[in-house]
N, C-alpha and C positions, 0 to 999 in steps of 0.2 A: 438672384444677383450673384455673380459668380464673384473669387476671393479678388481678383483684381481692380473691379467696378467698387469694392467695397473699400479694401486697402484704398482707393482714391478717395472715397466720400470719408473714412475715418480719419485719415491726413487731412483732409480738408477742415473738420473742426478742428484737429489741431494746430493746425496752424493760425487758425483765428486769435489763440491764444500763446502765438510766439512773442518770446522776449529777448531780442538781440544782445542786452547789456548780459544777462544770465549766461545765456551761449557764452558768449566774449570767455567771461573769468571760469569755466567749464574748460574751456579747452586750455587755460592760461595753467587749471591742476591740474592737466595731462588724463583729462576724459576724452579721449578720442573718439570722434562718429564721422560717419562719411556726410552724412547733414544735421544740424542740431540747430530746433528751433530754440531751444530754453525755459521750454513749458515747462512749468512746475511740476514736483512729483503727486501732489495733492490732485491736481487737476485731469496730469495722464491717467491716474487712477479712478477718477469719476466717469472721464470718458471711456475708457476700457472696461470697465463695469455694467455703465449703458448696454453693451455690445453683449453680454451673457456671455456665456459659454461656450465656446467653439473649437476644440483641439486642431484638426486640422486649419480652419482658418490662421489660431494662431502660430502655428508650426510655419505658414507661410508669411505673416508677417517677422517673427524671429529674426527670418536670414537675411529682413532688407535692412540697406547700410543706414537707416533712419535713427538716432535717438528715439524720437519718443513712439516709432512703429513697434520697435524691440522691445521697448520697456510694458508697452500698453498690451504686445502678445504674452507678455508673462501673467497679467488678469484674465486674460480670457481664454487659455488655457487649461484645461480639464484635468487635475491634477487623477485623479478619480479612472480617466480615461486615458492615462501617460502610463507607458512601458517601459518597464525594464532596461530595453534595448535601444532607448529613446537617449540614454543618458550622456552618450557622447555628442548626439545633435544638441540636446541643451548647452552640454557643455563648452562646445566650440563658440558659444555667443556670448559666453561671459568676458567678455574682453575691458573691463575696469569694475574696477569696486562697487561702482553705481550699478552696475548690472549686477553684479553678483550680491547686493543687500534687498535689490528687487524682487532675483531669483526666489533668493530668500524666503522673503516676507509672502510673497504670493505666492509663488508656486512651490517649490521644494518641501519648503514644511510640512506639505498637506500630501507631500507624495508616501504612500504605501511603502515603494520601497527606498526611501531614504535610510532607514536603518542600513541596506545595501551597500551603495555606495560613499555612506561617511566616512567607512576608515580607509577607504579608497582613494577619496579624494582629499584626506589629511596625512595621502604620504608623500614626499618627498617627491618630486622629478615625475611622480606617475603619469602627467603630463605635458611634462618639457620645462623645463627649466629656462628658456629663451623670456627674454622681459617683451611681454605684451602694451605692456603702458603705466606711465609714469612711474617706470621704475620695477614694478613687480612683475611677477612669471606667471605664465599659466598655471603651474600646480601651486603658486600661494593665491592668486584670484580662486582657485577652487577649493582648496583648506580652508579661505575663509569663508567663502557661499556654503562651505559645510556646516562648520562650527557657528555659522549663524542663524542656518537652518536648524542645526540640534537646538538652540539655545528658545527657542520658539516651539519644539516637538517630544511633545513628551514620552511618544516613542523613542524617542532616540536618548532624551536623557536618562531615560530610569533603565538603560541600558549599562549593566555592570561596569564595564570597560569604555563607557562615552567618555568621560571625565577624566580616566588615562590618558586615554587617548589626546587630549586636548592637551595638556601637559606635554605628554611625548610632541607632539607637532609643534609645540615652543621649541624646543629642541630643535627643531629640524632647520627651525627660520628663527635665528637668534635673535634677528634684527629688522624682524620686521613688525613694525604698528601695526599693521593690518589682521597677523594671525594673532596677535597679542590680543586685539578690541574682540577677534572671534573666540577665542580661549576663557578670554573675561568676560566674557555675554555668556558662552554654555555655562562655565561652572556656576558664576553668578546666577544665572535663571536656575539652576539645579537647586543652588540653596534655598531662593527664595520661594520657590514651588515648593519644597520639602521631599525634595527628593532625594538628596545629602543632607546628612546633618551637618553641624558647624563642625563637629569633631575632625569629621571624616574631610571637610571641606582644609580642616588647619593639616590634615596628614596632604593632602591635594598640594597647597602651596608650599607646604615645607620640602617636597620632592621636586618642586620647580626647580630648573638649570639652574645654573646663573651666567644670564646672559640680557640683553636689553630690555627682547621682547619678557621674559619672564620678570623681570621688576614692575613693567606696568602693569603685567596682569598681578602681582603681589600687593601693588599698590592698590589696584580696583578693591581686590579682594576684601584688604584688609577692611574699609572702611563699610562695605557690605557685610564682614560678619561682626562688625561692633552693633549693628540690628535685630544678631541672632542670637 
């Protein structure tokens, strides 16, 4: 069965399990898709699981303008079998936060070379600064698909300078939620893994800016190392 017979038979169970009211309030928080049944996340992931393993297959699903084809090709995916030089085609498809906790969760963490591209993708403008959707830019969708991927990779956290790094990238986006939740996930999973101590964790937020995003991540923190 070739990737197109197939893309149509995997659409086709998802869509058995479209929910029009989910759609609706999806697009109402500036999740943009060129079609969005509303399937759940729970769900795309059983079905895209079903499916094994496929790099090429999913590299083809990736590009179509579908919600849950995009999200369901980040399961099946071969993280194992992804290159290096794969990372800007990943990256051109993270087009809202929902894709990029996807990325994430599925695929990025388990990538080899994430270590590679985290401090890459936590800099500043390194991919344009234009607002993609609802508000955020390409390079803060990708600062956070990083810092969320470290916060899950324990290559990447027990990486000396991960943990700076996520600090500095507050900096970069004062005011934004989104890098602040990826900033407070890595350091957070850092502590709680033991991978920082609390000490080193209380030198971490006391170098925080002072600016929006770094209060919420001060705020998470604190109440995470009242545990440690």
């Amino acid at each position: 069965m070739d990737n197109t017979a197939r893309m149509i038979r995997l659409l086709g169970r998802l869509r058995r399990e479209m929910n029009g009211a989910v759609a609706e309030s999806m697009r109402y928080y500036g999740r943009d898709y060129g079609l969005n049944y509303g399937v759940s996340i729970p769900t795309i992931r059983s079905i895209a699981r079903a499916e094994g393993c496929d790099h090429e297959f999913a590299r083809y699903l990736y590009v179509q303008q579908v919600r849950e084809l995009r999200l369901a090709a980040l399961h099946i995916a071969d993280p194992a079998a992804a290159e290096i030089g794969e990372t800007d085609f990943w990256a051109a498809g993270i087009i809202n936060s929902e894709v990029a906790e996807e990325a994430a969760f599925a695929f990025l963490s388990r990538a080899a070379w994430l270590p590679e591209i985290f401090g890459v993708w936590c800099s500043a403008g390194a991919y344009g600064g234009e607002e993609v959707c609802g508000g955020a830019t390409r390079s803060e969708l990708l600062a956070y698909a990083a810092l969320m991927s470290g916060a899950r990779a324990r290559i990447v956290r027990t990486e000396p300078s991960a943990c700076d790094t996520a600090v500095h990238v507050v900096g970069r986006y004062p005011h934004s939620r989104l890098v602040a939740q990826g900033a407070a996930a890595l350091l957070g999973g850092a502590l709680d893994a033991g991978d920082i101590s609390r000490g080193e964790a209380l030198r971490l937020v006391a170098s925080l800016p002072e600016n929006d995003a770094a209060a919420y991540v001060a705020d998470e923190m604190s109440w995470r190392m009242e545990e440690h």
